[in-house]
KEKE-3310 file (N, C-alpha, C; in steps of 0.2 Angstrom, whole numbers, plus 5000, padded with zeros to 4 digits):
npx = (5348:5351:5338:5337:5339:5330:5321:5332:5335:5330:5333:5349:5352:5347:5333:5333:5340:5332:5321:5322:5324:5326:5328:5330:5334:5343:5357:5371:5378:5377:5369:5356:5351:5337:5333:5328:5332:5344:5354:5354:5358:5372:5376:5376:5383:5397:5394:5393:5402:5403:5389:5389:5397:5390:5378:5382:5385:5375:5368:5376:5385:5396:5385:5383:5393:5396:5385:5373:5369:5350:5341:5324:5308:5304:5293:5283:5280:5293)
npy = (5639:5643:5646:5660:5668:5670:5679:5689:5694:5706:5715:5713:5713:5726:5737:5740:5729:5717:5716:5713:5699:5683:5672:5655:5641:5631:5623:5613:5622:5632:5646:5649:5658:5667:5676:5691:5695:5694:5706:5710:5698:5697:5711:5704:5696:5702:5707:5695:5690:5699:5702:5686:5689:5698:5692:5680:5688:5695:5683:5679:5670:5659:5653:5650:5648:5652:5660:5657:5662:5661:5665:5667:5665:5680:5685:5684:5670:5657)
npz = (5382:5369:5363:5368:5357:5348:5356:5357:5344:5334:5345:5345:5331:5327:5320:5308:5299:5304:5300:5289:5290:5298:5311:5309:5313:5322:5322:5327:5336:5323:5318:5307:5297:5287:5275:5268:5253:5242:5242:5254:5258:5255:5262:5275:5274:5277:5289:5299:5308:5318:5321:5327:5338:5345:5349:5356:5367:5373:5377:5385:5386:5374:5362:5348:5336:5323:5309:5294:5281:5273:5256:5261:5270:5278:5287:5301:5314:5314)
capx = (5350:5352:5333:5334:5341:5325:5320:5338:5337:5329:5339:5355:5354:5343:5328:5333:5343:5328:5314:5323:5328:5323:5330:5327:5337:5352:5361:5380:5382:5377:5363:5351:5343:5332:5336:5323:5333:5352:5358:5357:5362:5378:5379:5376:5390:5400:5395:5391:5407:5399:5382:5391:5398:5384:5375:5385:5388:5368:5368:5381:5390:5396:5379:5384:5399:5394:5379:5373:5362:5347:5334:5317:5302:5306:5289:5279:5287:5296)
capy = (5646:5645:5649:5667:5670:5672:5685:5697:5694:5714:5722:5713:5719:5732:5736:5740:5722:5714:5718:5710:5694:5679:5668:5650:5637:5630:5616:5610:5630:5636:5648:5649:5664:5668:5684:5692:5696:5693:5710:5709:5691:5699:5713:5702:5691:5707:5708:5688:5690:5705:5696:5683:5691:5703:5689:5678:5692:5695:5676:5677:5663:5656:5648:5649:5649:5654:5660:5656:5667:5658:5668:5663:5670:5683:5687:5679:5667:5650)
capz = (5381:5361:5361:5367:5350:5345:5358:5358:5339:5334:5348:5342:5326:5325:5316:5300:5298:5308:5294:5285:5292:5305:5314:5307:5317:5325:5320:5328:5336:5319:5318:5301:5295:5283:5272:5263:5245:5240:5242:5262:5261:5253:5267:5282:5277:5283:5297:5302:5315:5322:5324:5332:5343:5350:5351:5362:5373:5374:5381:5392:5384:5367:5360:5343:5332:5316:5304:5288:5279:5266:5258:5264:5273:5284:5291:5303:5317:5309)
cpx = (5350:5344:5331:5336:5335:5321:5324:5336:5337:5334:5345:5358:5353:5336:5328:5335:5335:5320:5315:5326:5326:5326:5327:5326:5345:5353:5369:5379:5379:5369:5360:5348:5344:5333:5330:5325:5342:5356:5358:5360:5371:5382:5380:5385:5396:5401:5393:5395:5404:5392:5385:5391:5395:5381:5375:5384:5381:5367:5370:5385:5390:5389:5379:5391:5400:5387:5379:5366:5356:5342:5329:5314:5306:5300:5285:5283:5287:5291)
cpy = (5648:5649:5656:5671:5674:5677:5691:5697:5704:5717:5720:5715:5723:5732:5737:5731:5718:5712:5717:5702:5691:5674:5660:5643:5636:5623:5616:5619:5634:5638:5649:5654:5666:5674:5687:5692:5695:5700:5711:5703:5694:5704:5712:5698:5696:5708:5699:5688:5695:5704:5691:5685:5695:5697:5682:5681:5692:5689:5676:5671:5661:5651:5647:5651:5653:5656:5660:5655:5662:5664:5663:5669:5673:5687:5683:5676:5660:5646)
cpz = (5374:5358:5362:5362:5348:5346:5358:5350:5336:5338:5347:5335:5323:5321:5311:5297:5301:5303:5290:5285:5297:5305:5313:5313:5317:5326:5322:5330:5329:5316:5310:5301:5289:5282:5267:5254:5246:5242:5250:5262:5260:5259:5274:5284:5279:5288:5302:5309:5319:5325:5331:5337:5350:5352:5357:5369:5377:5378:5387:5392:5377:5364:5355:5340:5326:5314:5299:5286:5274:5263:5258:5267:5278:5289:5295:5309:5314:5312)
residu = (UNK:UNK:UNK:UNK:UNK:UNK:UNK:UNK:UNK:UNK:UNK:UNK:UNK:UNK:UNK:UNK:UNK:UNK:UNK:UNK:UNK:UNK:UNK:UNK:UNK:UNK:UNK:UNK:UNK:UNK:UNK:UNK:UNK:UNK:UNK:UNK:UNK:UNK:UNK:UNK:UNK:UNK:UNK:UNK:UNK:UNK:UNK:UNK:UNK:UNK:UNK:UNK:UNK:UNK:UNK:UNK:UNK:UNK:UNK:UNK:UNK:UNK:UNK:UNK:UNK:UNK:UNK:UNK:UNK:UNK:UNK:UNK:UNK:UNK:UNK:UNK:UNK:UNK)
# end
């Protein structure tokens, strides 16, 4: 189930956040993404509980506990 991350990702946090960001991996609950430049990495960490949370709910179950943002490639798939 932690792989349909991959597919809610865009409608969980939309498209502006999504054009800027990708989904790496998931290690222990804890998801990895990729941030294009340091100024979103700054305003995700705002909202990382609020990610979470959308995207549990999106599951249907707690799949991940945390995120933790790097920059990296954000185009293309990982």
């Amino acid at each position: 189930k932690q792989y349909r991350i991959w597919d809610e990702w865009d409608s969980v946090v939309g498209d502006a956040i999504a054009r800027q960001t990708r989904p790496g991996q998931i290690r222990a609950m804890v998801l990895w993404v990729n941030v294009s430049n340091s100024t979103w990495m700054q305003q995700l960490e705002f909202m990382k509980r609020q990610i979470v949370e959308r995207i549990n709910e999106r599951i249907g179950e707690r799949v991940i506990s945390d995120i933790r943002f790097r920059i990296g490639e954000v185009t293309g798939e990982e």
